[in-house]
C-alpha positions in Angstrom: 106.3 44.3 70.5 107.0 43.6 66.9 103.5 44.6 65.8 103.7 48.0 68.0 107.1 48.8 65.7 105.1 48.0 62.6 102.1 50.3 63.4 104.4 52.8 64.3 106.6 52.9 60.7 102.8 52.7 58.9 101.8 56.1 60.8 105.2 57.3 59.8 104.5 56.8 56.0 101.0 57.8 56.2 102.3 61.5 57.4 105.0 61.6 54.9 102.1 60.1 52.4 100.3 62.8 53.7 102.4 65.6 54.1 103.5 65.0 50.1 100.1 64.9 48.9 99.6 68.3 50.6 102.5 69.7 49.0 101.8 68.6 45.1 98.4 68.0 45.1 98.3 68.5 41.1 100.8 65.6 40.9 98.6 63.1 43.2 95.6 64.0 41.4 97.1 62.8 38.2 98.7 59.4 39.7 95.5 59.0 41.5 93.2 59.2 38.6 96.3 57.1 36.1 95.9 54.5 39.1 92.2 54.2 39.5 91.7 53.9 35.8 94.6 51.0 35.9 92.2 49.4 38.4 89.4 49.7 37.0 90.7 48.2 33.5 92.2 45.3 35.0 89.1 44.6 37.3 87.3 44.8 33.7 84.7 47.4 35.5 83.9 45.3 38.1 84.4 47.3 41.0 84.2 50.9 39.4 82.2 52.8 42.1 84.6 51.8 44.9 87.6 52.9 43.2 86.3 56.3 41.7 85.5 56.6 45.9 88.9 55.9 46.9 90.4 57.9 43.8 87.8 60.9 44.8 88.9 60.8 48.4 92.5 60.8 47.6 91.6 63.8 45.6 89.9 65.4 48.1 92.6 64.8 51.0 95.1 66.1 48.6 93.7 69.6 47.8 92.5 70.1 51.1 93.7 73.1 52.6 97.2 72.7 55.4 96.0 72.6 58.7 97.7 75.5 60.7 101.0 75.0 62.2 101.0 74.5 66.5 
């Protein structure tokens, strides 16, 4: 049961991480790209094509257009 109450709080913060990103996408963009760049500095290049992916697809699911209400 414990793990069942944990899955449940992550989905919870992945719609509100979601729902904010959909709202200020200008604002994730920035952290997004501040963060990858962090990354990729302390990983001394390392893994640079995975995290402009993940910094990309943050990107991408934060301009996306909002999906129409139900």
């Amino acid at each position: 049961m414990p793990l069942l109450k944990k899955l449940t709080a992550l989905a919870g913060a992945a719609a509100a991480a979601r729902k904010y990103a959909q709202k200020n996408p200008e604002k994730v963009n920035r952290l997004a790209t501040k963060a990858g760049q962090f990354v990729d500095q302390r990983t001394k290049g390392k893994y640079h094509r995975q995290i402009d992916g993940a910094v990309r697809k943050v990107q991408s699911a934060a301009t996306r257009s909002t999906p129409p209400a139900r």
